[in-house]
MDAnalysis code that builds the backbone (N, CA, C; Angstrom):
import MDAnalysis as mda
import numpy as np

u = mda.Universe.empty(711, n_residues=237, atom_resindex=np.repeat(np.arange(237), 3), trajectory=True)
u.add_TopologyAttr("name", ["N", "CA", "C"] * 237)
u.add_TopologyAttr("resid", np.arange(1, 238))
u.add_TopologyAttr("resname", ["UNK", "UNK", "UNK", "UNK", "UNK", "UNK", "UNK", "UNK", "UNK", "UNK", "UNK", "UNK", "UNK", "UNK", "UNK", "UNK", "UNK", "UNK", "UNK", "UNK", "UNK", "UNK", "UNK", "UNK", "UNK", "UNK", "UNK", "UNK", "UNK", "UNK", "UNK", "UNK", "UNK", "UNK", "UNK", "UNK", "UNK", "UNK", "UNK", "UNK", "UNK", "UNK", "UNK", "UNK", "UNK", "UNK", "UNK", "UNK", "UNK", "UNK", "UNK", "UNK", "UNK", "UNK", "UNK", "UNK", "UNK", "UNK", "UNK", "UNK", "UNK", "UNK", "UNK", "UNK", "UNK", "UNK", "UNK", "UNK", "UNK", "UNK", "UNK", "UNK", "UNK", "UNK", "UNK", "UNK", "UNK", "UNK", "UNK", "UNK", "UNK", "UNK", "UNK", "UNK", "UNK", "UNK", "UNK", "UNK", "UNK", "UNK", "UNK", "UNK", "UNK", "UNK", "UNK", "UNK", "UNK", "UNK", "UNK", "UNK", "UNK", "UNK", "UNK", "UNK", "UNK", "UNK", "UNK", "UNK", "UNK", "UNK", "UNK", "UNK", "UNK", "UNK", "UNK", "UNK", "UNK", "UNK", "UNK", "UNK", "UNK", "UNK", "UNK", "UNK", "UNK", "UNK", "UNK", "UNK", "UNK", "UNK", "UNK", "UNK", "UNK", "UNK", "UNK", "UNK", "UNK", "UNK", "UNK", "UNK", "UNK", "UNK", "UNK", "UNK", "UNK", "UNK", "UNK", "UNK", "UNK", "UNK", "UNK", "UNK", "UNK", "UNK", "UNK", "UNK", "UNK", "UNK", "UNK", "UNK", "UNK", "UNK", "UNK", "UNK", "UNK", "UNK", "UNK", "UNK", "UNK", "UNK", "UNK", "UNK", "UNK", "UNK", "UNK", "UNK", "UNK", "UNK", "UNK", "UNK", "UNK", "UNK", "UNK", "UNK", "UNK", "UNK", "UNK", "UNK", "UNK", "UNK", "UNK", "UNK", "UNK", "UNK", "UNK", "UNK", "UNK", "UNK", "UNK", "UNK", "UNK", "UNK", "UNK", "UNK", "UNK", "UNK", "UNK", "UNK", "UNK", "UNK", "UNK", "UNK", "UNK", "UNK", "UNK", "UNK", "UNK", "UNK", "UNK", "UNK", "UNK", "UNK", "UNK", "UNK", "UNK", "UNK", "UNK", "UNK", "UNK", "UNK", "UNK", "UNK", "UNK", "UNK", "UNK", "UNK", "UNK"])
u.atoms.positions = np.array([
    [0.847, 8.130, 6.695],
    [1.597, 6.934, 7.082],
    [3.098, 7.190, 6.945],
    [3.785, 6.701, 8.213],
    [5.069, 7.185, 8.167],
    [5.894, 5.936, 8.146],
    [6.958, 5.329, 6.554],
    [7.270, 4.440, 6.280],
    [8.561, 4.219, 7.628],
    [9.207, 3.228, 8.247],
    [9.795, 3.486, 9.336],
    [10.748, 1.668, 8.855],
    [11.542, 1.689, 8.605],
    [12.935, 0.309, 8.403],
    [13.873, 0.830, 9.658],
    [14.382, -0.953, 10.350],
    [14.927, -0.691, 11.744],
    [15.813, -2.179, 10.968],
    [16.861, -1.154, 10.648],
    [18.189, -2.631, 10.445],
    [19.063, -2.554, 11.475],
    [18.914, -3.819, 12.315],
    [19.519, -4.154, 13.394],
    [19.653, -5.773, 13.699],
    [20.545, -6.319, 13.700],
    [21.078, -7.696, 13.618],
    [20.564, -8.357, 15.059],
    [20.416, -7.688, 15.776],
    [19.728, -8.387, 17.473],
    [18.243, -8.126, 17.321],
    [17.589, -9.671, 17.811],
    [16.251, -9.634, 17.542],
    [15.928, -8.762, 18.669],
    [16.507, -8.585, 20.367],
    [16.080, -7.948, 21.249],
    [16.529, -6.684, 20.637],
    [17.257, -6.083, 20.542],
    [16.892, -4.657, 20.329],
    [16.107, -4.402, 19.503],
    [15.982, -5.062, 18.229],
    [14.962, -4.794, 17.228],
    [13.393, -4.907, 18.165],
    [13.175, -5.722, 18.603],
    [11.896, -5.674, 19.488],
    [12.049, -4.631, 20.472],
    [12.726, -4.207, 21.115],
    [12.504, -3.108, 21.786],
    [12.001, -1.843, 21.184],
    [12.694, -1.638, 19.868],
    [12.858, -0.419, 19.479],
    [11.654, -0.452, 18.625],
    [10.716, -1.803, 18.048],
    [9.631, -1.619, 17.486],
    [8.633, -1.232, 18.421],
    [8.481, -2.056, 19.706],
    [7.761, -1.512, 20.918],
    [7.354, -0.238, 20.915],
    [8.630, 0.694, 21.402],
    [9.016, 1.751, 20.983],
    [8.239, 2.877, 20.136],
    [8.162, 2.167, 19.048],
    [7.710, 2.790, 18.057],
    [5.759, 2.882, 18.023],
    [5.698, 1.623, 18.486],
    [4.157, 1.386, 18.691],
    [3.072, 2.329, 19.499],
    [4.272, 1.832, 20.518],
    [3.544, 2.656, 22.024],
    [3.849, 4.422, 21.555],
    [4.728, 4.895, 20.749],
    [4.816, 6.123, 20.533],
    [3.394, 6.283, 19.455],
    [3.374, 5.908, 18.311],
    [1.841, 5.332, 17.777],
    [0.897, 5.697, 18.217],
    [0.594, 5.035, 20.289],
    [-0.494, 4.864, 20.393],
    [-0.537, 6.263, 21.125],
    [0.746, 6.700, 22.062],
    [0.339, 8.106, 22.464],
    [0.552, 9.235, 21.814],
    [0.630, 9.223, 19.970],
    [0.718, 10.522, 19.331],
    [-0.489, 10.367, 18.382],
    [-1.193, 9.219, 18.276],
    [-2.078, 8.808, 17.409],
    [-1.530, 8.915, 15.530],
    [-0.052, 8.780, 15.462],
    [0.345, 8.504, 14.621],
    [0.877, 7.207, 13.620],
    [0.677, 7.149, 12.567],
    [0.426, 6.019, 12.154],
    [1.890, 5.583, 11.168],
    [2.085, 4.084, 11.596],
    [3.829, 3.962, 10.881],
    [3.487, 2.407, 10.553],
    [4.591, 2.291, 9.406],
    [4.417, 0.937, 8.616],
    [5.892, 0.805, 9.360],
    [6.468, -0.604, 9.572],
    [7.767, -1.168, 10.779],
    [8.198, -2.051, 9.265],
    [9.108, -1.841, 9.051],
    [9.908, -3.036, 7.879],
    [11.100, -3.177, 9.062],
    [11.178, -4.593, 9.221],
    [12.724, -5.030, 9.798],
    [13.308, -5.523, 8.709],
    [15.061, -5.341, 9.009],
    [15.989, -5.891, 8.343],
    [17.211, -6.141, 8.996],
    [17.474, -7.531, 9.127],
    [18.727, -8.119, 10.091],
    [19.596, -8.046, 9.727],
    [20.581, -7.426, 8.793],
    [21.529, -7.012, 8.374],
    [21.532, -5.691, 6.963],
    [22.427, -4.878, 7.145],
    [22.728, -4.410, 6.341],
    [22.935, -4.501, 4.953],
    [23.426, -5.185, 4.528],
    [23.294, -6.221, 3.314],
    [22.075, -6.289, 2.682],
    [20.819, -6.462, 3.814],
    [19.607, -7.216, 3.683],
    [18.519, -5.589, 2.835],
    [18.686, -4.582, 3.527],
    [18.054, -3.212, 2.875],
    [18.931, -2.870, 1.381],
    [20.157, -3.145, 1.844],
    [21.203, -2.816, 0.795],
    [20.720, -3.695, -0.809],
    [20.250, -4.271, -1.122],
    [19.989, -4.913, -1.411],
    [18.788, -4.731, -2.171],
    [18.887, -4.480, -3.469],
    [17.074, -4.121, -3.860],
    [16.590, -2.983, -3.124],
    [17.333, -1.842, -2.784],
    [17.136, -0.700, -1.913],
    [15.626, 0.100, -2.767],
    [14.581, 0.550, -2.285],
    [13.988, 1.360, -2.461],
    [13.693, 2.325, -1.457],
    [13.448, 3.765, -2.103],
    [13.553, 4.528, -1.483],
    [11.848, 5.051, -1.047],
    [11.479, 3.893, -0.336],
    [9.881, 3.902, 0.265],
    [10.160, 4.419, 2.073],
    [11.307, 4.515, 2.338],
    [11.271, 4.767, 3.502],
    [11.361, 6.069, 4.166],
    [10.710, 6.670, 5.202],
    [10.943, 8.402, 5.467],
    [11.984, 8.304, 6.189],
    [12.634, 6.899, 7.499],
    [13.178, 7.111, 8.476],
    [14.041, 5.567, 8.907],
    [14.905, 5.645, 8.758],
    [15.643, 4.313, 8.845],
    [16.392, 4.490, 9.946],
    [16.192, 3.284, 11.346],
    [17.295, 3.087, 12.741],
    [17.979, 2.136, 11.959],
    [19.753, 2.619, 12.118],
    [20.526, 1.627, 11.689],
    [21.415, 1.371, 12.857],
    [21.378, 0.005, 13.010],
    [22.359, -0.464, 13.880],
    [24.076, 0.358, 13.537],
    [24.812, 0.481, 13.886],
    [26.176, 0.688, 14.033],
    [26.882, -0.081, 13.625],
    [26.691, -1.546, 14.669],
    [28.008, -3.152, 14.682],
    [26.857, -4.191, 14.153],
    [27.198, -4.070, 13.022],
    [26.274, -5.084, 12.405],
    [27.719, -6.188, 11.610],
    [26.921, -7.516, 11.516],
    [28.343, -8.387, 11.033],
    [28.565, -8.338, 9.927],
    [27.696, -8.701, 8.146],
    [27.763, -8.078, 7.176],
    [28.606, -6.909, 6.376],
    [27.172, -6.039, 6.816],
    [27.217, -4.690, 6.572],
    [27.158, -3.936, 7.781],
    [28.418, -2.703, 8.108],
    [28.352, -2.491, 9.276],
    [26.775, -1.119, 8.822],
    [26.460, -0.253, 9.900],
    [25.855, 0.770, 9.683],
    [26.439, 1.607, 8.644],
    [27.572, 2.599, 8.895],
    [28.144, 3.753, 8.315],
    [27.945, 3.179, 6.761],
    [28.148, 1.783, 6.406],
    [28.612, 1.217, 5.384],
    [27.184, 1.358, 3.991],
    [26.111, 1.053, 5.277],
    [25.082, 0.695, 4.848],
    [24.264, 2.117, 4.404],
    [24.620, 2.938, 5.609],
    [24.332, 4.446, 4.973],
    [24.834, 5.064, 3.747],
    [25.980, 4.623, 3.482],
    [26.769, 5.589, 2.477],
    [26.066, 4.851, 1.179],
    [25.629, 3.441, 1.361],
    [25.258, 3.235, 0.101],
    [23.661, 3.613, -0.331],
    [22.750, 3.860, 0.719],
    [21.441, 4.087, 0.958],
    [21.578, 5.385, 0.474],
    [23.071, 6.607, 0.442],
    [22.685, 8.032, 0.825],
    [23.153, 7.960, -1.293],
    [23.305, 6.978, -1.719],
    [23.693, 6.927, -3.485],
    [22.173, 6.753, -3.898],
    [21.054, 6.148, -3.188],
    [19.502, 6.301, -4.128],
    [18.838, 7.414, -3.087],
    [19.124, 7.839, -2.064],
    [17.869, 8.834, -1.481],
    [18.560, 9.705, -0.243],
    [18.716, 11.278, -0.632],
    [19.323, 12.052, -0.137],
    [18.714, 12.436, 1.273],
    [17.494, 12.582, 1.073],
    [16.595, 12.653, 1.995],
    [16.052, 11.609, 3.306],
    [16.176, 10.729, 2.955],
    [15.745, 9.762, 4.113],
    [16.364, 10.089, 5.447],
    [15.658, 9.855, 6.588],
    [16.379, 10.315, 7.642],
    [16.560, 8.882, 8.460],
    [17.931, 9.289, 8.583],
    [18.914, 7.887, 9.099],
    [19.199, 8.816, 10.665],
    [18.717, 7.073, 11.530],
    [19.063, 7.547, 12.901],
    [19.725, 6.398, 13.718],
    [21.191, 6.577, 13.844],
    [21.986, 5.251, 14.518],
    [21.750, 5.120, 15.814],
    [22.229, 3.495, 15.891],
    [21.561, 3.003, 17.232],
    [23.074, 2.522, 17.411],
    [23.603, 2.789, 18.436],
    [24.977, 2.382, 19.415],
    [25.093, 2.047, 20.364],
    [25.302, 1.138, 20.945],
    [26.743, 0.821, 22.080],
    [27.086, 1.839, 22.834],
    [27.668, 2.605, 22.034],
    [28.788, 3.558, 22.754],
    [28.900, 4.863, 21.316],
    [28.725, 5.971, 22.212],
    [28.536, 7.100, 22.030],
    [28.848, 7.982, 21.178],
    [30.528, 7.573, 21.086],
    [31.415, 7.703, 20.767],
    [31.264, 7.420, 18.995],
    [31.297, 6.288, 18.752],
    [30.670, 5.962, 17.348],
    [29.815, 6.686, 16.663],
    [28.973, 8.150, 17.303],
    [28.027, 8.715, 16.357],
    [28.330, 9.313, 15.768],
    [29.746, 9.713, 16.004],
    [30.318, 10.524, 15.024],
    [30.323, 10.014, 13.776],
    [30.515, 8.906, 13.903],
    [30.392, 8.688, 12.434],
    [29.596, 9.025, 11.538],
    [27.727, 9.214, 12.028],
    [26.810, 9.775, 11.059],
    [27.601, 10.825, 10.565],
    [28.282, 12.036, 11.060],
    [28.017, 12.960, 10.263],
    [28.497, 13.030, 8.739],
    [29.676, 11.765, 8.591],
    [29.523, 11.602, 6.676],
    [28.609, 11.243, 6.230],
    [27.757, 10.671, 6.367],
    [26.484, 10.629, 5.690],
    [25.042, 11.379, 6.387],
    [25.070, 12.252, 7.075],
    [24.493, 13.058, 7.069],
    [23.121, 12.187, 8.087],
    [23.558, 12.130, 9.301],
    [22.928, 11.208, 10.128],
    [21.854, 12.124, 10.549],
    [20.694, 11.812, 10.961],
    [19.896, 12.544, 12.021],
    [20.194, 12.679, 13.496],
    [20.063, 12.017, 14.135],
    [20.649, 11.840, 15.409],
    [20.862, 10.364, 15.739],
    [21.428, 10.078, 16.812],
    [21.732, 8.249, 17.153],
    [21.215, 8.011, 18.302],
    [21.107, 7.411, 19.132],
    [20.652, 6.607, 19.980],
    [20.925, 5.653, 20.804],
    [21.241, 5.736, 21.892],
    [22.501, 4.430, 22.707],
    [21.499, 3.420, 23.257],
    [22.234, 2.186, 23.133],
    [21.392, 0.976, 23.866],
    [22.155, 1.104, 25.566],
    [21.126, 0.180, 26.053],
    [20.334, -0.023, 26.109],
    [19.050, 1.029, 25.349],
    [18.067, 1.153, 24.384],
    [17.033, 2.271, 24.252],
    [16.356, 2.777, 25.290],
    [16.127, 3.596, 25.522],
    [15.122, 4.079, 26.600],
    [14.109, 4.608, 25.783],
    [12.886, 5.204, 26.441],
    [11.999, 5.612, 25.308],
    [11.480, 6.869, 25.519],
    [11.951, 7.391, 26.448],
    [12.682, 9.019, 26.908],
    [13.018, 9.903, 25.515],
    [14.496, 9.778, 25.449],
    [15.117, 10.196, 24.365],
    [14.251, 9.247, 23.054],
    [14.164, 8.161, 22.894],
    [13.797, 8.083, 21.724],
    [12.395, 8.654, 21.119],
    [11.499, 8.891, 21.969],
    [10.556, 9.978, 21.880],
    [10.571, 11.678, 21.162],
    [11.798, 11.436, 22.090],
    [11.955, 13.095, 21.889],
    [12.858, 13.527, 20.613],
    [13.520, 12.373, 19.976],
    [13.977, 12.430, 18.846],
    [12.789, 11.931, 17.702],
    [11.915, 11.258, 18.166],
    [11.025, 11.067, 16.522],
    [9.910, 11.922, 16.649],
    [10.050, 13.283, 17.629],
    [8.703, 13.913, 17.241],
    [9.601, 15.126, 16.872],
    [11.145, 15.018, 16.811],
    [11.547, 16.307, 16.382],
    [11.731, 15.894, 14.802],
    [12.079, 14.608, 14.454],
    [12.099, 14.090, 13.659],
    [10.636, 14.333, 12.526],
    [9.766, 13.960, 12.741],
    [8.399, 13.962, 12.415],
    [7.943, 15.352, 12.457],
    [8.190, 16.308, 12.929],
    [7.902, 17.733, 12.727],
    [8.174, 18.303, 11.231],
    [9.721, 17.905, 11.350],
    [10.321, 18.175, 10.473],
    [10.114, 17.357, 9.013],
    [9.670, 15.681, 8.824],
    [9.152, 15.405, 7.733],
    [7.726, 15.340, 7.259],
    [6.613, 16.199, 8.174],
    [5.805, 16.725, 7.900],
    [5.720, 18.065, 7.539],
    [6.362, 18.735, 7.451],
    [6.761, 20.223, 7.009],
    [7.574, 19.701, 5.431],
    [8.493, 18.734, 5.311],
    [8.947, 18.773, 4.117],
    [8.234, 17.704, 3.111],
    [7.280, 16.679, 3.723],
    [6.948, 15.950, 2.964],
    [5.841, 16.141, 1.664],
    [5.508, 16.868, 2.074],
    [4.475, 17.448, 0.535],
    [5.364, 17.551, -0.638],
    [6.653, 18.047, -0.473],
    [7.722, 18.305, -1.610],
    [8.259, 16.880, -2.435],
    [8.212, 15.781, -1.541],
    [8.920, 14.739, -2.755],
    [7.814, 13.921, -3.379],
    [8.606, 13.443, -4.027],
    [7.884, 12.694, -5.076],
    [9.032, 11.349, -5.259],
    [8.121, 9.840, -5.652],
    [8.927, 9.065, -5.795],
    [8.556, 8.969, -7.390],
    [10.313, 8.480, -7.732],
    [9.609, 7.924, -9.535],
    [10.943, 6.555, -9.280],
    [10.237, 5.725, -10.444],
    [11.167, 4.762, -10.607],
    [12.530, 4.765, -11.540],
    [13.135, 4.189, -11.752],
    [14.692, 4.765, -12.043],
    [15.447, 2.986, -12.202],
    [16.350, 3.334, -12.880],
    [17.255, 2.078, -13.347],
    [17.745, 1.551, -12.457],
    [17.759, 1.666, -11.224],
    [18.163, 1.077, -9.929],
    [17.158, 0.891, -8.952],
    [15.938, 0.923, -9.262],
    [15.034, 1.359, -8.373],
    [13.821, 2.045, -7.807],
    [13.154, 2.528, -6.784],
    [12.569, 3.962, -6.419],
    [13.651, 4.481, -6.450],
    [13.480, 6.125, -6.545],
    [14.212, 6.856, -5.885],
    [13.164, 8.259, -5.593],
    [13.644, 9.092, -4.914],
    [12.730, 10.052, -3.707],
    [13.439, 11.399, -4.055],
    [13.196, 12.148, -4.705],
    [13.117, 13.755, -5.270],
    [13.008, 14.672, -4.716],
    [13.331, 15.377, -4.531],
    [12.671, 17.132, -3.664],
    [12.211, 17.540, -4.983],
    [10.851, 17.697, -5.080],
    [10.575, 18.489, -6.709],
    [10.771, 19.877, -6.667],
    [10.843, 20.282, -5.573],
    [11.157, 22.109, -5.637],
    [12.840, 21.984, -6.240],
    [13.509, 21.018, -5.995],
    [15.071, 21.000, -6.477],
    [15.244, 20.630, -8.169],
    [14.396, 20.473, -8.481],
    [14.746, 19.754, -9.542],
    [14.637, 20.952, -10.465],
    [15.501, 21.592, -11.412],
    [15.161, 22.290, -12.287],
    [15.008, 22.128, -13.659],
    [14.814, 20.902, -14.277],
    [14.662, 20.740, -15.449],
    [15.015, 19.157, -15.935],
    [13.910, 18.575, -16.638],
    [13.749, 16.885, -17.105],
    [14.495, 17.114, -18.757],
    [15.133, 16.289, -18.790],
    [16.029, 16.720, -20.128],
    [15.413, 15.069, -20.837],
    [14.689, 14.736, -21.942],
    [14.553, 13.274, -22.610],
    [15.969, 12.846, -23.629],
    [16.780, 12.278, -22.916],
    [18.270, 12.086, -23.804],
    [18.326, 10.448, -23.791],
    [18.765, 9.951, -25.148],
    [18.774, 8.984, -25.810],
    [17.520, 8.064, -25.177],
    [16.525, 8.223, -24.836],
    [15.280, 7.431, -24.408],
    [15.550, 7.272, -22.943],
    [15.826, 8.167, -22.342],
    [16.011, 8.262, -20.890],
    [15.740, 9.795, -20.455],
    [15.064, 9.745, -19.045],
    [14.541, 10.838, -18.675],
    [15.772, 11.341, -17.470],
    [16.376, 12.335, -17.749],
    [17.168, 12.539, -16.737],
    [17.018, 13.867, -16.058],
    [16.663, 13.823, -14.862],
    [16.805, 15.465, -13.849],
    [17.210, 15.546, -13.595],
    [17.563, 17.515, -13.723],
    [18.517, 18.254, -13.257],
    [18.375, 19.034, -12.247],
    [19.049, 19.046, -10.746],
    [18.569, 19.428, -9.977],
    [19.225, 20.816, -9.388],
    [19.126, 21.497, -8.809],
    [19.772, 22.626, -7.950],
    [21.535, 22.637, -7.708],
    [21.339, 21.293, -7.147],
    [22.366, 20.701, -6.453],
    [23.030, 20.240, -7.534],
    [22.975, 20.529, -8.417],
    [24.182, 19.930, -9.643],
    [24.163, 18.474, -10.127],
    [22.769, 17.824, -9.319],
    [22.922, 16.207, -9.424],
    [21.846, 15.833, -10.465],
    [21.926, 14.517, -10.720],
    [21.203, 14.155, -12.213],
    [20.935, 12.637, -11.330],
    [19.469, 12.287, -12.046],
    [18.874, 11.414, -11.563],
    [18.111, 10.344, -12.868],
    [18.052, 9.697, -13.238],
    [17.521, 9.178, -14.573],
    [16.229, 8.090, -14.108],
    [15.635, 8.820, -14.717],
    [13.449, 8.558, -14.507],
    [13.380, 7.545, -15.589],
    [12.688, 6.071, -15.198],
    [12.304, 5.580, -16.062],
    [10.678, 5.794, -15.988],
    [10.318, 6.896, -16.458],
    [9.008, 7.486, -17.151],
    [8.992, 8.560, -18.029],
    [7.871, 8.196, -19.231],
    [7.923, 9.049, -20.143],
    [7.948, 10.153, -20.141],
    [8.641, 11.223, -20.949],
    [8.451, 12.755, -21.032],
    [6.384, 13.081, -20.458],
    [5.938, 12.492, -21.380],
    [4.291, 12.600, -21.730],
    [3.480, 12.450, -20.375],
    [4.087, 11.496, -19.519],
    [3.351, 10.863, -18.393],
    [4.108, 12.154, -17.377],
    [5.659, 12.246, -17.426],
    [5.945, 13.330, -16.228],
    [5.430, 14.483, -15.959],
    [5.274, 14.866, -18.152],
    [4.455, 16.419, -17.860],
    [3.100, 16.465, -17.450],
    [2.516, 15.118, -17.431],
    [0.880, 14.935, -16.919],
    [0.832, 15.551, -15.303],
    [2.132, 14.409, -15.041],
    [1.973, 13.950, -13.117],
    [2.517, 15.875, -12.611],
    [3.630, 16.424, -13.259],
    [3.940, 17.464, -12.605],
    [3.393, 18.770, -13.075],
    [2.465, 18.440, -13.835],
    [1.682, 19.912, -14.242],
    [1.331, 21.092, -12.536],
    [0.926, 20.096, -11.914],
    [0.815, 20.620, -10.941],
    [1.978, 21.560, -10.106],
    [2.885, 21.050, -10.388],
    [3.674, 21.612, -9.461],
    [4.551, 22.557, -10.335],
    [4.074, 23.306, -11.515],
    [4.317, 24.358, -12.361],
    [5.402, 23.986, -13.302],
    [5.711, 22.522, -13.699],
    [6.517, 22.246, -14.543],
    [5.851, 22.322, -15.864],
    [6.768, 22.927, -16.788],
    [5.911, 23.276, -18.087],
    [7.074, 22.985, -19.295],
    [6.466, 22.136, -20.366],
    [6.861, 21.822, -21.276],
    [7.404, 22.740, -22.470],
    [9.294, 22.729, -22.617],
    [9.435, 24.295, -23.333],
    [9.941, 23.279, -24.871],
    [10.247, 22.396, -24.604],
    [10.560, 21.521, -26.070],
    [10.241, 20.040, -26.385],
    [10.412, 19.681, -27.180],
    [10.400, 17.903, -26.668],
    [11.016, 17.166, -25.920],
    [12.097, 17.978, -26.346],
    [13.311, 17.073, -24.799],
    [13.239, 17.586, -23.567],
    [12.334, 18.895, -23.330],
    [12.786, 19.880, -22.237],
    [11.588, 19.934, -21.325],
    [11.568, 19.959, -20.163],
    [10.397, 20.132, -19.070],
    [10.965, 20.733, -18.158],
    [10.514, 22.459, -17.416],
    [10.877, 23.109, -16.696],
    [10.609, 23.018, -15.568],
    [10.573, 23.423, -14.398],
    [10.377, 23.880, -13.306],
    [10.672, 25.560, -13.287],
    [9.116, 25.916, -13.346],
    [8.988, 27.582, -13.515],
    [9.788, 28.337, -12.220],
    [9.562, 27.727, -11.003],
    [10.435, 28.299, -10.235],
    [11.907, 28.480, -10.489],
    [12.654, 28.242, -11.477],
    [13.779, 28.439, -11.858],
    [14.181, 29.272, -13.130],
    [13.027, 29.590, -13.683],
    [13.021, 30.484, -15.194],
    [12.912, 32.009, -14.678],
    [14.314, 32.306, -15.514],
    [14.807, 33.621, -15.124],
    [14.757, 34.376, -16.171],
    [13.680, 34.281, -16.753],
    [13.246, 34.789, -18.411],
    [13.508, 34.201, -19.821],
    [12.734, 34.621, -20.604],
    [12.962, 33.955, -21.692],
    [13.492, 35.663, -22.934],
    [14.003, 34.653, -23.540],
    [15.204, 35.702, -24.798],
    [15.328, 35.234, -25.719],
    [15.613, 35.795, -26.977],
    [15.911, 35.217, -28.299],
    [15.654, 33.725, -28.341],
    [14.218, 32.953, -27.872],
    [13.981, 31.854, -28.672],
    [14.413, 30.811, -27.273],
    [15.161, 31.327, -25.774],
    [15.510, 30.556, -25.397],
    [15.054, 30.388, -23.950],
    [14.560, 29.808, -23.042],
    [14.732, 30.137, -22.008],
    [15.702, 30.253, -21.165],
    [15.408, 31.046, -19.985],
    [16.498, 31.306, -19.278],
    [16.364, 30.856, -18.310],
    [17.281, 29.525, -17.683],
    [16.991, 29.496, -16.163],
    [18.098, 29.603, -15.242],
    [18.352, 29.544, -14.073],
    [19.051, 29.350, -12.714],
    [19.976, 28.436, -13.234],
    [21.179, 29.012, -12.645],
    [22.646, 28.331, -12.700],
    [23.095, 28.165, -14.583],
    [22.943, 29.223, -14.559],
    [23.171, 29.417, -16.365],
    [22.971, 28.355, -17.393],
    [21.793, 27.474, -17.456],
    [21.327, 26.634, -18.154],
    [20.463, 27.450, -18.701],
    [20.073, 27.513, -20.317],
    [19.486, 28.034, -21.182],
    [18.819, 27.255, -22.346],
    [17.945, 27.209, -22.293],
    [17.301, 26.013, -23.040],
    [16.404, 26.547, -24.126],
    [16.526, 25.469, -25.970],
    [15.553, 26.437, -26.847],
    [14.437, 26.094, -26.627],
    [13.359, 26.910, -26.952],
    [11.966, 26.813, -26.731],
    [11.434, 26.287, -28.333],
    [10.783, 24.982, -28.126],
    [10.340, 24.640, -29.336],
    [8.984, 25.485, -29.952],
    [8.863, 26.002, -31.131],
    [7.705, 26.559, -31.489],
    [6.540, 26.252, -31.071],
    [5.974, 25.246, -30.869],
    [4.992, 24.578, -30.656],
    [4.508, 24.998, -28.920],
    [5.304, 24.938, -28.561],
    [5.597, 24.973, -26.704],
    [5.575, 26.619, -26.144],
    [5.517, 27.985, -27.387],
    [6.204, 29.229, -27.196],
    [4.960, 29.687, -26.171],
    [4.022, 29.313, -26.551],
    [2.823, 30.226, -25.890],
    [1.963, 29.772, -24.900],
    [2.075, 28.325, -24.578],
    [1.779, 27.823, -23.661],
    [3.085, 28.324, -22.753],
    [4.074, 28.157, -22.381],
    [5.096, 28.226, -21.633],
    [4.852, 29.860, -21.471],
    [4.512, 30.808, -22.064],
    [4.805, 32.058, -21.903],
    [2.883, 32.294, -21.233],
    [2.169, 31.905, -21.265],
    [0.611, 31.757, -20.759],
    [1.128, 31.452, -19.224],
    [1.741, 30.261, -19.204],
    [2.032, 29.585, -17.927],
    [2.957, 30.075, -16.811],
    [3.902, 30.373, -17.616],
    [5.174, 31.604, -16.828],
    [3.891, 33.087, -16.153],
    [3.390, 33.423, -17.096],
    [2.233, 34.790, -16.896],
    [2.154, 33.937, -15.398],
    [0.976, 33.813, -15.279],
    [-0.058, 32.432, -14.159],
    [0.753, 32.826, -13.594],
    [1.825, 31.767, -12.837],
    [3.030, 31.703, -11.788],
    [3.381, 32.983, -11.146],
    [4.353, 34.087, -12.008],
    [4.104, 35.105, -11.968],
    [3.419, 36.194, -10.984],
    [2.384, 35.818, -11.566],
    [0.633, 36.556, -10.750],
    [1.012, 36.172, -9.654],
    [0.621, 34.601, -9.166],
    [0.370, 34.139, -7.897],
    [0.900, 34.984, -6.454],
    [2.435, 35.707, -7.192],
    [3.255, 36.492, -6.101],
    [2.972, 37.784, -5.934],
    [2.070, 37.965, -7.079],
    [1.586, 39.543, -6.761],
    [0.585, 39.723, -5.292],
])
């Protein structure tokens, strides 16, 4: 199921472009949940990050588009935002927030076709990778291959990702290392939960990972983490 929000302040384009979406539905046999929202303001607003693919109007009265993106692109890096315009000229604007492509009205369903199956290629190839967790503002939507390490600081779960960015999980250390066992995260202290894809050895007591973060390994944690690192390891042989 492909979550799909269309904030656009005109009920006719919004009906067109759900049409749109349907009839694409019925000739790809793909399946999409339609959230409307008549202003910018209105997503902005209690934002969760349940959505794969958001059409944002441009000239909205509120909240214009660009406006509405930049604040959408502060809970979910990933979502793919695709503007709907007037005039052409205006798409430039996605590229500060990191637009997918835009779309001129009148819609036709030509091009808009041919943008949500390039679209949809592409978040079926990446969608196995995120994960949503809840957070002090919200959902928010993860790349777990990015994340290199859950740090538990003052009763808050905060990740550290590739990208230098920090995200704060309201879920327990206990419950994260349950949910991400799978995906080779392994417990090196009480405060500390790895992502093995980033451990660049372990040394005097500490691990070693990517982007010179070095973390101690609690006693308790030495031989499971060094069992588990083994495992991983293998898989590439």
């Amino acid at each position: 199921m492909i979550n799909i929000a269309i904030v656009e302040d005109q009920n006719e384009c919004a009906a067109v472009l759900e049409k749109a979406i349907v009839d694409f539905s019925v000739e790809t046999n793909e399946a999409f949940s339609i959230e409307r929202f008549r202003d910018g303001d209105e997503i902005a607003e209690n934002f969760s990050s349940k959505f794969d693919v958001i059409f944002l109007d441009i000239e909205m009265k509120r909240l214009n588009g660009v406006e509405t993106a930049k604040y959408i692109r502060k809970f979910d890096k990933n979502v793919v935002l695709i503007f709907i315009t007037s005039m052409a000229q205006h798409a430039i604007d996605g590229y500060s927030v990191e637009a997918k492509d835009f779309l001129v009205k009148p819609l036709q369903y030509s091009p808009f076709s041919i943008t949500l199956k390039r679209v949809l290629k592409n978040l079926h190839e990446k969608q196995a990778n995120y994960i949503l967790f809840p957070s002090e503002n919200g959902i928010i939507k993860i790349d777990i291959n990015s994340i290199v390490y859950i740090e538990s600081f003052k009763h808050e779960m905060i990740a550290h990702t590739k990208e230098k960015e920090q995200y704060t999980i309201s879920v327990s250390m206990s419950k994260l290392e349950k949910n991400l066992k799978e995906n080779n995260f392994v417990r090196v202290g009480k405060s500390y939960l790895v992502n093995l894809r980033f451990v660049k050895g372990i040394k005097k007591g500490e691990v070693l990972l990517s982007f010179g973060t070095n973390l101690i390994i609690g006693r308790i944690y030495k031989a499971a983490l060094l069992d588990s690192l083994t495992k991983y390891v293998a898989t590439f042989r």
